[in-house]
MILUM-969224 format. One record per residue (C-alpha): residue number from 1; residue in one letter; x, y, z. Coordinates in steps of 0.2 Angstrom, whole numbers. Example, Ala and Ser with C-alpha at 12.3 -4.5 7.8 and 13.67 -1.06 7.14 Angstrom:
<nodes>
NODE | 1 | a | 62 | -22 | 39
NODE | 2 | s | 68 | -5 | 36
</nodes>
This chain:
<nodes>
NODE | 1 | x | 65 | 79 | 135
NODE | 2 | x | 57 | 98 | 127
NODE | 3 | x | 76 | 98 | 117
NODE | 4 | x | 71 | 85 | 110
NODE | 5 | x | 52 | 77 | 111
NODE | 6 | x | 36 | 86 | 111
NODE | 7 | x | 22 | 76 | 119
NODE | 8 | x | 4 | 83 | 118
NODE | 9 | x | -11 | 72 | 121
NODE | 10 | x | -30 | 75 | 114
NODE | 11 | x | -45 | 64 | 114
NODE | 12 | x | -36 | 51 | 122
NODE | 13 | x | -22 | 49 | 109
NODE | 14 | x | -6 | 53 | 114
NODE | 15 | x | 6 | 64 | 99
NODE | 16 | x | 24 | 60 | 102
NODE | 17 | x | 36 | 71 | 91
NODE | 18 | x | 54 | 67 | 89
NODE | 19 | x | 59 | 84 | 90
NODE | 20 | x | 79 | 90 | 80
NODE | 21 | x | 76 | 92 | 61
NODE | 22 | x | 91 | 101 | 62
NODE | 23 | x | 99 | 84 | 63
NODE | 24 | x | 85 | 73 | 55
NODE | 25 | x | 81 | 68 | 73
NODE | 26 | x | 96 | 57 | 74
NODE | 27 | x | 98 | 51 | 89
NODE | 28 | x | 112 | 56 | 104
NODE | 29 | x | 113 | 51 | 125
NODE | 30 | x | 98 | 65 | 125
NODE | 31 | x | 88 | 58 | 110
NODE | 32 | x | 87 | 42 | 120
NODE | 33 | x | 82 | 49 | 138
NODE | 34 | x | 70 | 60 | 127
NODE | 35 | x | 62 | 44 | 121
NODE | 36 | x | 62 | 33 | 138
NODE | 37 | x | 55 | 49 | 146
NODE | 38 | x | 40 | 51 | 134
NODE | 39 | x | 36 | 33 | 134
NODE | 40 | x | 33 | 35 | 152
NODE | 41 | x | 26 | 51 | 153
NODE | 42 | x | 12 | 44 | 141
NODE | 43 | x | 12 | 28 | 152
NODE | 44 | x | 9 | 38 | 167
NODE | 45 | x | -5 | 50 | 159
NODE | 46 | x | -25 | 45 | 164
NODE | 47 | x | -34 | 44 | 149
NODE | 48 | x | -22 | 41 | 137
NODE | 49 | x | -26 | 26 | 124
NODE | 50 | x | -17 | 27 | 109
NODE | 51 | x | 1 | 34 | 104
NODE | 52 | x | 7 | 43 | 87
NODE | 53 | x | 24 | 43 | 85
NODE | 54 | x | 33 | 54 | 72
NODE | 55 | x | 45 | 64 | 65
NODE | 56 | x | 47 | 83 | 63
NODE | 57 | x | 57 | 91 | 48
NODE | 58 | x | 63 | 81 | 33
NODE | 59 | x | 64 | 61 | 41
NODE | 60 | x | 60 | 50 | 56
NODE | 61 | x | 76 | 48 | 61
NODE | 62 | x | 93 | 45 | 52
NODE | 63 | x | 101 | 33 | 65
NODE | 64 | x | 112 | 36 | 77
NODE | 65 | x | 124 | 55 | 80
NODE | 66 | x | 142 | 47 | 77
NODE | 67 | x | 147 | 66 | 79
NODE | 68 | x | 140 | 66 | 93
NODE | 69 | x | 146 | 47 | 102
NODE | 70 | x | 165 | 51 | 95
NODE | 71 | x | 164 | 65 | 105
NODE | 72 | x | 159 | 56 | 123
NODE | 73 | x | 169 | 40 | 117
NODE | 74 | x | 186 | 50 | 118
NODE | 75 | x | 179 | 57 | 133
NODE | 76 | x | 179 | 41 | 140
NODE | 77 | x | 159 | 42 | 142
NODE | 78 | x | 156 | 29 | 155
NODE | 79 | x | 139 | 27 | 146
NODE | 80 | x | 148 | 19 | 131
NODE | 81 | x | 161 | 7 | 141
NODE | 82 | x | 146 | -8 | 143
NODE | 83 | x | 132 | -12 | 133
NODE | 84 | x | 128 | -26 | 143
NODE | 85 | x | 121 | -19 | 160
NODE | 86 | x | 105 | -21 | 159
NODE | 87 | x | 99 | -2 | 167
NODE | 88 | x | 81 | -5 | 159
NODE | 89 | x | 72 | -23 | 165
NODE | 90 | x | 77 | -35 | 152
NODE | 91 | x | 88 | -19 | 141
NODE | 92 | x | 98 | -8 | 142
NODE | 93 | x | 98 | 12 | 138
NODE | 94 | x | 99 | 13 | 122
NODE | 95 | x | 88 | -5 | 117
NODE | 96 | x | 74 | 5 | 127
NODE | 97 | x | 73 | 19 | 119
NODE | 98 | x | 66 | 5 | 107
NODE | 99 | x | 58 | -7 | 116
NODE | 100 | x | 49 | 6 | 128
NODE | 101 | x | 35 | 8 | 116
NODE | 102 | x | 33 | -12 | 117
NODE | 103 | x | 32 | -13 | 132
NODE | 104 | x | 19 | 4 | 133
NODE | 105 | x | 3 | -3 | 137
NODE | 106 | x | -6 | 6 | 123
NODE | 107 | x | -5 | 3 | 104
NODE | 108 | x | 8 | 15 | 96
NODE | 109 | x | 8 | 16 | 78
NODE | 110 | x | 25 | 26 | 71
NODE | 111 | x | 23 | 37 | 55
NODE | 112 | x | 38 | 37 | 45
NODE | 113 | x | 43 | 47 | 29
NODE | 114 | x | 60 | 54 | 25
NODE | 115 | x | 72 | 41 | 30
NODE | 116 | x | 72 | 27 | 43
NODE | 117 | x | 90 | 21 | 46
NODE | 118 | x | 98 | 10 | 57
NODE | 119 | x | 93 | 16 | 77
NODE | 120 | x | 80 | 26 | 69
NODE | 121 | x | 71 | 11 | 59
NODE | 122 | x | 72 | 0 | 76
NODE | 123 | x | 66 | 12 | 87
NODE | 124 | x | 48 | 13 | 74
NODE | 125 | x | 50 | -6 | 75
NODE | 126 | x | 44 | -6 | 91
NODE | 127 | x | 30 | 2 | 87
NODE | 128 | x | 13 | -8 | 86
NODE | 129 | x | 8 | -3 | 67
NODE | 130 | x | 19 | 8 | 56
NODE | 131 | x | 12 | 19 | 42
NODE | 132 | x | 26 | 27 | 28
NODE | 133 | x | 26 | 36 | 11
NODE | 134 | x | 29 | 26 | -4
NODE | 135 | x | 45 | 32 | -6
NODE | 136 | x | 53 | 33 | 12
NODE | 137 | x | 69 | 24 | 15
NODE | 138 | x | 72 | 12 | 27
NODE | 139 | x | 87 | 2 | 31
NODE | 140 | x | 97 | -9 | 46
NODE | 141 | x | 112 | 0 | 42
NODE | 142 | x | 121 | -2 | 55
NODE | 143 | x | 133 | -17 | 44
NODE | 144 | x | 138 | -1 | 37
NODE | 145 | x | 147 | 5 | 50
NODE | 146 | x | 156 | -11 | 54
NODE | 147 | x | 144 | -16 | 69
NODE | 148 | x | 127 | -25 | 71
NODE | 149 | x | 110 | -20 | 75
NODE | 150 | x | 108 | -17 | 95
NODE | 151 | x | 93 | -6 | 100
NODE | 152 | x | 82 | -21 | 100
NODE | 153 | x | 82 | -25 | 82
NODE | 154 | x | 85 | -43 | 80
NODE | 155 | x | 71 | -47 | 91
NODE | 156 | x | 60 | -36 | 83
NODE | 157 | x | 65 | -40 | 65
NODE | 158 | x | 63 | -59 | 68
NODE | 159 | x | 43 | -56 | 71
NODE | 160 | x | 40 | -45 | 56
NODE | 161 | x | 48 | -52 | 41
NODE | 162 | x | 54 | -70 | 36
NODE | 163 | x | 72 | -76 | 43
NODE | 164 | x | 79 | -74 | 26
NODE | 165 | x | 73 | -56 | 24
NODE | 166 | x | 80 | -51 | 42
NODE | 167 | x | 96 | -58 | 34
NODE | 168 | x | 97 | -50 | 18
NODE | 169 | x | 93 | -33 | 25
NODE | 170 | x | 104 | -37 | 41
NODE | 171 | x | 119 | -43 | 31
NODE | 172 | x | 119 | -30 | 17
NODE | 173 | x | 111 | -14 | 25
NODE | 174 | x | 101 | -11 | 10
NODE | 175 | x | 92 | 5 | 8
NODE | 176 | x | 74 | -1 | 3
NODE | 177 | x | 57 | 11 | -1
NODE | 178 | x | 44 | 11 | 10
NODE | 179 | x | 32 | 4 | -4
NODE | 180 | x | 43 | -13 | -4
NODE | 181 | x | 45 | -10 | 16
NODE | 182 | x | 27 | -13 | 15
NODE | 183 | x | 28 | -30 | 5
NODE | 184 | x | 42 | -37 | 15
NODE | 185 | x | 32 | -36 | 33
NODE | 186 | x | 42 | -19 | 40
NODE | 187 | x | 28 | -7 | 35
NODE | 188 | x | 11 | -9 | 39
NODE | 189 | x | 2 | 1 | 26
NODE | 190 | x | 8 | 16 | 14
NODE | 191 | x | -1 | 32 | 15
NODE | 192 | x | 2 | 48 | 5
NODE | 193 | x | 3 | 58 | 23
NODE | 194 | x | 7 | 45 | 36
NODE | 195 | x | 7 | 56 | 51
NODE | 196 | x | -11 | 60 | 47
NODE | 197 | x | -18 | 42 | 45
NODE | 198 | x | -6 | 37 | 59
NODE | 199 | x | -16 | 50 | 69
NODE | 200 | x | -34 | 46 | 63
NODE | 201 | x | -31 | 26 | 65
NODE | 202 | x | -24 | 31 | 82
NODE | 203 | x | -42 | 42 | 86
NODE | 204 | x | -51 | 24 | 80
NODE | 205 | x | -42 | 13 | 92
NODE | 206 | x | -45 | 26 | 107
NODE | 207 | x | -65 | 25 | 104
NODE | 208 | x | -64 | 6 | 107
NODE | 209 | x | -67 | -3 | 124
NODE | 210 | x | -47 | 3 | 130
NODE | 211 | x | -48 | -14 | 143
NODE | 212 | x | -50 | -26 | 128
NODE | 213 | x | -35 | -13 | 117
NODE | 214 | x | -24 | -16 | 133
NODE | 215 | x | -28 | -34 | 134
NODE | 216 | x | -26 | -39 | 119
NODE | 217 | x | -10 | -28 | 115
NODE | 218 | x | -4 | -39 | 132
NODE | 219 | x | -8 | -58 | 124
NODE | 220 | x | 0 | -51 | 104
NODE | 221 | x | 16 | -47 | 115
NODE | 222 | x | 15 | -61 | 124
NODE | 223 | x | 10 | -74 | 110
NODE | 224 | x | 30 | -71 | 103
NODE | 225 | x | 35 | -79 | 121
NODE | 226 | x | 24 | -92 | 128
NODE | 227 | x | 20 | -108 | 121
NODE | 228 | x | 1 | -110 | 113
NODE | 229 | x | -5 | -117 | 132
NODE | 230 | x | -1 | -103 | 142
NODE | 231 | x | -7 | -93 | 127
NODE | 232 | x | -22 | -99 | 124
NODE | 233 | x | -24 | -98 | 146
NODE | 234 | x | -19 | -79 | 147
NODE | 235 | x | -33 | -77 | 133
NODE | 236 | x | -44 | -85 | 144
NODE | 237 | x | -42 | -74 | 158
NODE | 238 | x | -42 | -61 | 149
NODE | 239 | x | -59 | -62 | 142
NODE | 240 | x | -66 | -69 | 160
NODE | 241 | x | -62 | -51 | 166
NODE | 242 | x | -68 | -40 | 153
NODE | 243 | x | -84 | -51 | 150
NODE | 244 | x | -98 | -41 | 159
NODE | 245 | x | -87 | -28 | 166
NODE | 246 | x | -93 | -9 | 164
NODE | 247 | x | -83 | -4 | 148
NODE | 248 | x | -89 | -20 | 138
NODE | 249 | x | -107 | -16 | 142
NODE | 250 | x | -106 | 1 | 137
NODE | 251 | x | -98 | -6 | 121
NODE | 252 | x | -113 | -17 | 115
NODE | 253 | x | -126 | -5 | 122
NODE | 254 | x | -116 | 8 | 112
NODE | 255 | x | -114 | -3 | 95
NODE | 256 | x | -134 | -9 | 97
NODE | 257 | x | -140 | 9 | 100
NODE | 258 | x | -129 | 16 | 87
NODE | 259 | x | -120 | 30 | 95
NODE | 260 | x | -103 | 33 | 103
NODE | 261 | x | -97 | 25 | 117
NODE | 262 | x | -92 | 33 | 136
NODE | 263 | x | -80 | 21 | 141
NODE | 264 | x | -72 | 22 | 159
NODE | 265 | x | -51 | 23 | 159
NODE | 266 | x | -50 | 13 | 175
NODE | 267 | x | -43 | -5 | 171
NODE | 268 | x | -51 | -21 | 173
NODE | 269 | x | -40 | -32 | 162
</nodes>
């Protein structure tokens, strides 16, 4: 993973750093190990309760290494022979690398500037919020090469934008700005340094109650999935265990005494 993520956590948010500006952090076999790896090792670190997830050097990511996959492909990579093994629950290796940080228990909220394109713009797509500059570029480009998007895409896409925007940029791999990014549903909000808001938003979550953050980032993924009965039931139960439990007390005795809170990181919901 150091070739090419840094990980470094402070005050309970975690800093993830796609890590090749040499190649505009495009992404190769390591690129997506590098990803699946960070993703657990912030899933795996106590006190962690937000995620940043960024870009060094000029972008985010320009999509996928093609350099790099011609090579394995006429080297007969057995990696590339079958997309559909599923090696990763309900995905497989590379749709992971996208759908890992879904699946992360904590919000992630991805800052994006330079470009976003194609694996690269997926893999923020899994992210919970995502902050760009104005003029970022974003595109699903992988039309452009002949193919469609794989790394989770069209399940993420279908949640963000209307069906006939997911078409439009699906079927033509336009090239669009962050600030109309924004007004279609892939962006969240535009910000001059994204990384930095990305990081303060991230520092505002983790001061929050973290049972109620994980709870309710469980029932937003779910409410995608279930029908409204078993929505409204998971809500339920979810409330049933926070209500009372030490981390909400703290939070209203914080929020009446007007001070910060000293929340507790072990689980209750």
């Amino acid at each position: 993973m150091r070739d090419r993520i840094t990980v470094t956590v402070e005050g309970g948010v975690a800093d993830i750093r796609l890590d090749r500006p040499d190649k505009m952090n495009a992404l190769d076999h390591a690129m997506f190990d590098a990803l699946i790896e960070a993703a657990a090792l912030v899933c795996d670190t106590g006190g962690v309760r937000a995620a940043v997830l960024s870009g060094e050097g000029r972008a985010f990511c320009a999509g996928l290494d093609f350099a790099s996959f011609e090579a394995m492909q006429a080297g007969g990579d057995a990696a590339l022979s079958d997309l559909t093994g599923r090696t990763h629950g309900i995905a497989n290796r590379p749709q992971y690398a996208a759908w890992c940080w879904r699946e992360l228990p904590v919000p992630v909220i991805c800052a994006l500037h330079g470009v976003a394109y194609g694996g690269g713009l997926q893999v923020a797509l899994g992210a919970d919020l995502r902050f760009a500059t104005a003029d970022a570029k974003l595109s699903v480009m992988e039309i452009r090469w002949g193919l469609v998007p794989d790394l989770a895409g069209t399940q993420l896409l279908r949640h963000l934008c209307r069906d006939d925007v997911v078409r439009d940029l699906t079927y033509t791999g336009r090239v669009v700005t962050g600030e109309e990014a924004c007004r279609l549903g892939l962006v969240t909000r535009i910000e001059a340094d994204p990384r930095a808001a990305a990081l303060a938003a991230a520092q505002e979550i983790a001061a929050k109650n973290p049972d109620a953050i994980r709870a309710a980032k469980r029932l937003l993924n779910a409410a995608t999935l279930v029908g409204p009965a078993e929505g409204l039931l998971m809500e339920s139960v979810a409330q049933q265990a926070i209500l009372g439990s030490a981390n909400q007390v703290e939070a209203v005795a914080a929020n009446m005494e007007k001070r910060p809170p000293r929340f507790s990181d072990s689980p209750v919901a």
